[in-house]
C-alpha positions, 0 to 999 in steps of 0.5 A: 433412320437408324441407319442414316444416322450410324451412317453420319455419325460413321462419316463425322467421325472418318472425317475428324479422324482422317481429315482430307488435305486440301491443296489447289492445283492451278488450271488456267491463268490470265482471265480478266475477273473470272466469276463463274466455271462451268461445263457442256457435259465433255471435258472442256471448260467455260469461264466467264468474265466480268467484262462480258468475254466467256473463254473455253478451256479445252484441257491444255489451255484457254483457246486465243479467241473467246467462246462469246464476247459481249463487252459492248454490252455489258455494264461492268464494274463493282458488282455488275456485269456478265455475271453466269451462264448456264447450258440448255439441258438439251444443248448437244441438239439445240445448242442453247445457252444462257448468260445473265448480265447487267445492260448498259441501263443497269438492268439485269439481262437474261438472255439465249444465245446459240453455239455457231452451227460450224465450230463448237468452240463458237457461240453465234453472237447474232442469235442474242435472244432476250428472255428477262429484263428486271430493272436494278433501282442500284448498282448492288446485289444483282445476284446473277446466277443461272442454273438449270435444275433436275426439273429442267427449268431455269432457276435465276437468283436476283439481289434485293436490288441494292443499296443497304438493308433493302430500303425498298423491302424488295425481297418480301414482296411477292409482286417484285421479281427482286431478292427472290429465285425465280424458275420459269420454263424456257421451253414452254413459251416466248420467252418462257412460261410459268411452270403451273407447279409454282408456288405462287401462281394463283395469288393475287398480286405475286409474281408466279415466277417467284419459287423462294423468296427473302434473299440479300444477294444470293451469290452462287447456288448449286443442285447436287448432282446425287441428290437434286437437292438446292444449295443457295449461298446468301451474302449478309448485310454486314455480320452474318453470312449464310447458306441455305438448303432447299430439298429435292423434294421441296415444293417451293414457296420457302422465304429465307428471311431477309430483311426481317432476318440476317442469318438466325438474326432478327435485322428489320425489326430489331426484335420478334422478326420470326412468326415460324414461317421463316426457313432459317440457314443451315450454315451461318458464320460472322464477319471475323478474321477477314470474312466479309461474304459468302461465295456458295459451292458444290456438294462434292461428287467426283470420284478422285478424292473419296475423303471429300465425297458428300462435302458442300464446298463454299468459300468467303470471298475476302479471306479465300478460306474454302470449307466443307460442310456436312450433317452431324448424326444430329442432322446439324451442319458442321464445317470443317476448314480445309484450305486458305486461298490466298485470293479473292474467291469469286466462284467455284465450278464442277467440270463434267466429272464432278471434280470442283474448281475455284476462281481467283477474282483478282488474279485471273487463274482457275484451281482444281481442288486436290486432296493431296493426302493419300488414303491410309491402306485398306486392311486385310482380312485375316480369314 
């Protein structure tokens, strides 16, 4: 423990000293509403739109012909439509991925599709498989975020189900799939199957999908790639953001607070909304200077910019500032203000390298994350 904490402190204070300078490199141009980046473990990209089209960009330039069209699908607008997709871990020998999307009912859709069986470049729209259908009682908080992870199961994030200040208390109910992180085993059943590790498989009356509970709107959560670790960002009803920290190690079952709490603050009720079993956030900022809502990242693990290396990246939507976060030799979380995005931020992504992207909602590009700062020169040993 000594060490870990000589180690932090080491950290902070390199970081303080010799901060990185951010920059953003443009990557790809022209997308339509882009709001997730991702990866098949080689160096293309896919980037999926809003309005149901996933394009690939294979290094030089997004391809003319989409990897998937849904549009005739998709519900989109506001907050709704295809909203992520995530790679089977096994795809390089089944060929399965994932899109979750809102239908034209409204509801939110999970669903399998294959990659055609004689271009790569190709997703095979006649294998459409549909895993989950959770009906969305507004038009709001569809969350919407897949990801595989460590474990190899599949972990969808859901919203609240919508409207303001969760009239239904959706997200602290344990029998509604809503407001929660779900994890379910699409290789164990049809459609899937309850992991038996899940917390709350013998209670009556919930939901054994359900791993944590007591979320707004999580939008964009992400495992470390080092560690396993689970970093969920949670959009805040009107003053306060958050992002929340899962360990590797965790047996799940957290509640993150909603609607009893916004951040570390008491919402529904208006006081004593805390009996200590509420898991708080381990970052919280308010709604000044333009911040509105939270757009969760990475935790930095390529190798070109060192200074970086260890840093939760995330972002506020509204005025584009991107941060890094780390823990302080006390184990609190500080961030560091690295660059100012003159867009709408609504995602960012890792490419198989482990080098981060961000998405410009409303201007369609894609940018690589740079430290354009040089590393000051290592010095020689005088022996």
């Amino acid at each position: 423990m000594r060490l870990l904490a000589a180690l932090l402190l080491l950290f902070s204070s390199d970081l303080s000293a010799n901060p990185p300078s951010v920059t953003l490199e443009p990557v790809a141009s022209g997308l339509i509403q882009p709001v997730g980046i991702t990866h098949a473990g080689d160096g293309r990209l896919f980037i999926t739109q809003q309005n149901g089209l996933i394009a690939i960009h294979d290094g030089a330039g997004v391809l003319p012909q989409p990897f998937l069209d849904i549009r005739p699908l998709v519900l989109s607008g506001g907050e709704r439509g295809l909203l992520s997709m995530a790679f089977h871990p096994d795809y390089e020998t089944n060929g399965f991925f994932y899109v979750n999307y809102t239908d034209l009912a409204g509801a939110t859709v999970v669903a399998r599709y294959s990659v055609s069986p004689s271009d790569p470049d190709l997703a095979n729209p006649g294998s459409a498989k549909q895993i989950l259908r959770i009906v969305q009682p507004f038009a709001n908080h569809n969350g919407g975020q897949l990801q595989f992870g460590p474990d190899g199961y599949l972990y969808i994030g859901t919203g609240d189900g919508g409207s303001g200040g969760d009239p239904g208390n959706r997200a602290q109910n344990l029998g509604d799939l809503l407001g929660k992180m779900l994890r379910i085993d699409v290789d164990g059943g049809d459609p899937y199957s309850i992991p038996a590790t899940n917390p709350f498989t013998s209670q009556a009356g919930a939901r054994g999908e359900i791993w944590a509970y007591g979320l707004r709107n999580p939008w964009r959560f992400t495992f470390d790639r080092s560690s396993g670790d689970l970093w969920l960002a949670d959009v805040g009803q009107g003053m306060w953001e958050e992002v929340n920290f899962q360990p590797a190690a965790s047996s799940g079952g957290e509640n993150y607070g909603w609607r009893r709490m916004e951040g570390t603050h008491c919402f529904t009720p208006s006081s004593g909304c805390n009996d200590g079993t509420l898991v708080l956030p381990v970052i919280e900022y308010g709604h000044l200077d333009g911040a509105c809502s939270v757009t969760g990242g990475y935790v930095y693990r390529g190798s070109r910019y060192p200074r970086l290396h260890g840093l939760y990246i995330y972002g506020d939507y509204c005025n584009g500032r991107i941060w890094g976060a780390s823990r302080n030799a006390s184990g609190e979380m500080i961030s560091l203000l690295l660059h100012e995005a003159p867009f709408l931020i609504s995602s960012f992504g890792e490419n198989a390298a482990g080098e981060i992207l961000v998405a410009d909602h409303s201007g369609g590009g894609i940018y690589r994350l740079v430290d354009s700062k040089p590393l000051p020169p290592k010095r020689r040993s005088t022996r």
